[in-house]
C-alpha positions in Angstrom: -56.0 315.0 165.4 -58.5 314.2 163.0 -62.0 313.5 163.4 -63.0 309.6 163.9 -65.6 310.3 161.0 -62.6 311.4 158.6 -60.6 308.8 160.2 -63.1 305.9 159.2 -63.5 307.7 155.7 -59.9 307.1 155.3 -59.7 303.3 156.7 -62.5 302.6 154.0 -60.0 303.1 151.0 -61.9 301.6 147.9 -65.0 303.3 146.5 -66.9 303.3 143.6 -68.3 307.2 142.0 -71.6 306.4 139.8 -72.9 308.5 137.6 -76.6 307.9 136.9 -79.6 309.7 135.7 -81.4 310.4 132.2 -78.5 310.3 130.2 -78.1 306.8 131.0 -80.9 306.4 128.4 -78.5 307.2 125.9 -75.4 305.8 127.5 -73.3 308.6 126.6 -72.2 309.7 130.0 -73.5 313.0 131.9 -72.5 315.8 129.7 -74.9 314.9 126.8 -76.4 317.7 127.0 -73.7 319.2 125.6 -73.3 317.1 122.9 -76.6 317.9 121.1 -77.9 320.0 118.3 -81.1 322.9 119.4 -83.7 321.0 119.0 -81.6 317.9 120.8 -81.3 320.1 124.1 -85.0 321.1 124.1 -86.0 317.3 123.6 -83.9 316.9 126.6 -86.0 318.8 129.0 -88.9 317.2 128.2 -91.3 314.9 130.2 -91.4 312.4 127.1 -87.6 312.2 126.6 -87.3 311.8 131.2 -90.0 308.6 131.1 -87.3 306.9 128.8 -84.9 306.4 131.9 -86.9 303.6 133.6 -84.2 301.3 135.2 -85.0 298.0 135.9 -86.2 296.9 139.3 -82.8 294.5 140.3 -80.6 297.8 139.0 -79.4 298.9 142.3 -78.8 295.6 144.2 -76.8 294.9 140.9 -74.7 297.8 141.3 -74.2 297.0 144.4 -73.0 293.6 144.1 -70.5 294.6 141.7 -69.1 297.6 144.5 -68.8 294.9 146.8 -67.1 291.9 144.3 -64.5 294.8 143.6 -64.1 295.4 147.3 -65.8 298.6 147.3 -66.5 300.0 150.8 -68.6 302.9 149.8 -70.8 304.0 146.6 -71.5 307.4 145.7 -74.3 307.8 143.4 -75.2 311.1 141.7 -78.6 311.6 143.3 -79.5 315.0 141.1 -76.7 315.5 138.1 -76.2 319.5 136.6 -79.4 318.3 134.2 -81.5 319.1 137.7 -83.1 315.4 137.7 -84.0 314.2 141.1 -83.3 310.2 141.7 -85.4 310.9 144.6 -88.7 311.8 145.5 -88.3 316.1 145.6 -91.2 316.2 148.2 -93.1 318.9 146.0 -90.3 320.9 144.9 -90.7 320.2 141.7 -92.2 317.8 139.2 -88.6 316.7 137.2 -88.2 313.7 139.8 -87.9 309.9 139.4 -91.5 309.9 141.4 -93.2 311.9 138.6 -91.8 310.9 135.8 -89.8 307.9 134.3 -89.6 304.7 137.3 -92.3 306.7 139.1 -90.3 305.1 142.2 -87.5 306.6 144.7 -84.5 305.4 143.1 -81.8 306.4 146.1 -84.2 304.8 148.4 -83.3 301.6 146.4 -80.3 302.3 146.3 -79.6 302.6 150.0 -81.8 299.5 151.0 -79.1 297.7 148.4 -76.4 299.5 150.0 -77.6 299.0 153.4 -77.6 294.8 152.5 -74.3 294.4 151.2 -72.8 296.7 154.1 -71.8 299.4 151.6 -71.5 303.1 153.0 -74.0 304.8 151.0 -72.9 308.8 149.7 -74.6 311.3 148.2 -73.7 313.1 145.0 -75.4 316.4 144.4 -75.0 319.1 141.3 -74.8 322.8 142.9 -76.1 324.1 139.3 -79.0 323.3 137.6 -79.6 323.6 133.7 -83.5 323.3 134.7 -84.5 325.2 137.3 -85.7 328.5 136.1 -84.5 330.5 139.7 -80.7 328.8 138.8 -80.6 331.6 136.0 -83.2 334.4 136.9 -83.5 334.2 141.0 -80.2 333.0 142.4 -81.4 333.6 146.2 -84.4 331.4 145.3 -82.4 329.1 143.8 -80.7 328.4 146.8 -83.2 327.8 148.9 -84.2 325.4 146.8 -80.8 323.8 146.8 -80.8 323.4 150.3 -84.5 322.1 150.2 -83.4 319.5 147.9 -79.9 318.8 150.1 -81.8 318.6 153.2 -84.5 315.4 151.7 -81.4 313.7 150.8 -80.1 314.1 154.9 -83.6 313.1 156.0 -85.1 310.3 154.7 -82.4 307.9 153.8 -80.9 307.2 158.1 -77.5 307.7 158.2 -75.5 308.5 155.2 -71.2 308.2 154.5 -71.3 311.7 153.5 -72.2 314.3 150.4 -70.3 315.1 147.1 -70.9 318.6 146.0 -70.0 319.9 142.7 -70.5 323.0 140.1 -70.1 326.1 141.7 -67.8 326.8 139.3 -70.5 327.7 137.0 -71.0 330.8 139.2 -67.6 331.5 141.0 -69.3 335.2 142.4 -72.1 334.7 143.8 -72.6 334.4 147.0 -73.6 330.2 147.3 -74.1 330.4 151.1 -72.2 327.8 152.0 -72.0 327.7 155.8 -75.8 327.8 155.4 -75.6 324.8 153.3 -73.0 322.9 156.0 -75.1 324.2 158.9 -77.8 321.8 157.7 -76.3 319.2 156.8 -74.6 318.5 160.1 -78.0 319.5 161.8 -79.1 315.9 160.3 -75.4 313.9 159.8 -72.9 314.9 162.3 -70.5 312.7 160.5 -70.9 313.0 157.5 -68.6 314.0 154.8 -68.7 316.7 152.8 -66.1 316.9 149.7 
């Protein structure tokens, strides 16, 4: 028998997946980075090029008001895409986060107080790589501390969540990603979440 928490994931049917971040600025989806020349991708990783993405204050109970005119039940928003920018406020962790630079505000806090609202089932997606953070490349162990840092603000702060999308260790099918670590936590915080 299946969990009630899969259960209910299941009699929720219709969802919406939205991808958001500093590529909106461009509105050329979330691999833009990819798409641009040298001195493009360096631009990218700049603080000038992140203060661009400044959405407007209405852009999350607009979202979702369209989730919930389609008769979406649940919203997952990509809360820190493979470019490494958090939508949320990184506590410290590092500077390349909606509270430091572009809005200046917590944009899945926003996002969940919309959610919250409408009666929307608020989700979490979160990049396993990271094109900016140095330890992703030179200091794996490092690194994932600091993925589970970052996971672990995101199962804090924002009450009771529908669950987490995780996605991109692809990028680095043998090493070890510690991912019982990772679960461990997460139901620490949100016993029922889901974790896809």
């Amino acid at each position: 028998m299946k969990p009630k928490y899969i259960q209910n994931f299941e009699k929720m049917g219709f969802g919406m997946f939205v991808h958001f971040g500093l590529y909106s600025v461009v509105g050329k989806g979330e691999w833009l980075y990819f798409s641009l020349n040298e001195k493009g991708k360096k631009e990218y990783f700049t603080n000038e090029f992140a203060n661009n993405f400044n959405p407007k204050k209405d852009w999350a109970t607009k979202l979702v008001k369209v989730a919930k005119t389609a008769s979406a039940k649940y919203i997952t928003l990509t809360t820190k895409h493979h470019d490494g920018f958090f939508l949320y406020d990184s506590k410290g962790l590092t500077n390349w986060d909606s509270i430091n630079l572009g809005p200046k505000r917590d944009l899945v806090k926003e996002f969940v107080d919309a959610c919250r609202k409408e009666d929307i089932v608020p989700f979490f997606y979160h990049a396993l790589l990271d094109w900016h953070h140095p330890d992703y490349k030179n200091n794996f162990p490092k690194y994932i501390d600091f993925l589970n840092q970052s996971v672990e603000l995101l199962c804090t702060n924002y009450g009771k969540i529908g669950g987490l999308w995780f996605d991109g260790f692809w990028d680095k099918p043998n090493e070890n990603w510690q991912f019982d670590r990772l679960y461990k936590m997460i139901r620490k915080y949100q016993p029922e979440a889901m974790i896809i």
